[in-house]
Each structure stands twice: as C-alpha cells, then as structure tokens.
C-alpha positions as CSV (number, residue, x, y, z in Angstrom):
1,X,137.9,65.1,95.3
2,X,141.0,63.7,96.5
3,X,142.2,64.4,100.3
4,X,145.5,67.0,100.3
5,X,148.3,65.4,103.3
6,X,148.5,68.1,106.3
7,X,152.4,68.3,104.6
8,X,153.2,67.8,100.8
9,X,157.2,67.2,100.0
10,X,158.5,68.4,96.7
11,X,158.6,65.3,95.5
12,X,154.9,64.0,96.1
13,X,154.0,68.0,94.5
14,X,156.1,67.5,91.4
15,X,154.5,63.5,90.6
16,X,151.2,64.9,91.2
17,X,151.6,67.9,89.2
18,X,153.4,65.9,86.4
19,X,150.5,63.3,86.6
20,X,147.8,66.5,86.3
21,X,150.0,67.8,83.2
22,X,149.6,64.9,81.2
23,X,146.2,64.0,81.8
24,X,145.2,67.1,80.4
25,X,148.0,66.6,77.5
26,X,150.0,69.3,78.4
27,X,153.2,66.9,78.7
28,X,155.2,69.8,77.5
29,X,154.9,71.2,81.1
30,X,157.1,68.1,82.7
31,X,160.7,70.7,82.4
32,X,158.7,73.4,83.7
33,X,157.7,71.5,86.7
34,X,160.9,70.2,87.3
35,X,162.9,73.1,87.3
36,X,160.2,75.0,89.6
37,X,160.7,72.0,92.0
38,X,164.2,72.1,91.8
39,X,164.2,75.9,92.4
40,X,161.8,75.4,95.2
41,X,164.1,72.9,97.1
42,X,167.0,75.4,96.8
43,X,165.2,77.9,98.4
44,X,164.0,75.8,101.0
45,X,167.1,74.8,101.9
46,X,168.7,78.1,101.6
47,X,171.4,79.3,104.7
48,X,169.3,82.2,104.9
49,X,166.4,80.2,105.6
50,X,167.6,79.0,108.9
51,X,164.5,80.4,111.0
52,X,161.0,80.7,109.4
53,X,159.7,82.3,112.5
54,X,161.0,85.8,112.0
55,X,162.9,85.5,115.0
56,X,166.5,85.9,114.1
57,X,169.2,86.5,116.8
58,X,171.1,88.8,114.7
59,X,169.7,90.9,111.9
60,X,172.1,92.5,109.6
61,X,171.1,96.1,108.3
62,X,170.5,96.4,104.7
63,X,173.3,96.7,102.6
64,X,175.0,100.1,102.2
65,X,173.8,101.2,105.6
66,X,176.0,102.1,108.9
C-alpha cells in the first residue's frame, strides 16, 4: 500500500485519481475528475472561506432577518 502525504494538493489528488481511473479502464472518468478538481479549488479559495476555524469576527445574520 502506498504511503498518503500528511497534505495532498489538488493537483497531486486529480494525477492520482486520473492515474487510478485508467488503470481500471474507466478513462471516461478523466472530465469528471477534472471538473470536481476545478470545483474543489474554487471552493477552497472562496472569499467566504477566509477562516476555517469557525471563528469569524463578524457574523452576518441569515438573510431576511433583522
């Protein structure tokens, strides 16, 4: 069994997963994988993303509330 990095980038996921896909002849899956690591990388880098902590300084009610 291969060893798993204490941190994987999007990039190193996506080759590996790619690699894994077509091994098993599931090529087909290569546009799949690409747009979930595409989609993954947006959300990562998301403004609203700016503290993964849960510890904002301001929290804005939920919309429609006052």
């Amino acid at each position: 069994m291969t060893e798993v990095p204490d941190a994987v980038t999007i990039k190193s996921w996506l080759d590996s997963a790619t690699q894994d896909a077509e091994r098993r002849g599931l090529a087909s899956l290569r546009p799949l994988l690409e747009t979930l690591a595409r989609a993954t990388s947006a959300l990562r880098s998301a403004d609203w993303n700016f503290d993964a902590t849960g510890e904002a300084d301001h929290v804005a009610p939920p919309a429609g509330t006052n």
